[in-house]
N, C-alpha and C positions, 0 to 999 in steps of 0.2 A: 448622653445621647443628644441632649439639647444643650447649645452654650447659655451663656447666662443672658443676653439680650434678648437669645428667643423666649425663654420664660419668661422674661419683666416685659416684654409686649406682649407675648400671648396672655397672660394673666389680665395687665392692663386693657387692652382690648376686649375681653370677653367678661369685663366690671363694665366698662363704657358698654357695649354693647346692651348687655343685659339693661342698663340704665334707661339706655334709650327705647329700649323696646316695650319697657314700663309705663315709661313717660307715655309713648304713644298710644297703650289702650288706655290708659288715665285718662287722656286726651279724647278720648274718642269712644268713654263708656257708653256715653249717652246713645250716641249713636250707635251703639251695638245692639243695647237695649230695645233700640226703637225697630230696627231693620232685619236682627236675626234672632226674632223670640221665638221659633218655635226648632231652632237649629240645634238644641239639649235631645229634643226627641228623635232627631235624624239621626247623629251620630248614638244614641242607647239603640236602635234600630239594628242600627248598619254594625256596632259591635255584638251583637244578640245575632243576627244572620251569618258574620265568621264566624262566632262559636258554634253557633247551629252546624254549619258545614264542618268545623275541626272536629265536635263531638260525633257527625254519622262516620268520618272518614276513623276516626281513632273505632268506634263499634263495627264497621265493614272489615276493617283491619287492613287497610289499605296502604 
């Protein structure tokens, strides 16, 4: 499906990629630390409010 150049760059690509995207929370803990600490309770929130919604629709039978 794929020739052999599109593998050996997709592959390549998505090792660099991932690398870089490493690097840059690495880079930039600190400041996650400092600016988005209470952003763990937002998203348990917001996944707890779509299950809430999929569990009444899955009991209404909807």
């Amino acid at each position: 499906m794929f020739s052999q150049g599109q593998l050996t760059f997709g592959i390549i690509f998505a090792i660099v990629f991932s690398g870089t995207i490493i690097y840059a929370y690495r880079k930039d803990f600190n400041l996650h630390q400092k600016y988005y600490k209470g952003s763990l309770w937002v998203l348990l929130v917001f996944i707890g409010f779509i299950t809430g919604i999929a569990a009444i629709k899955f009991l209404l039978g909807y």
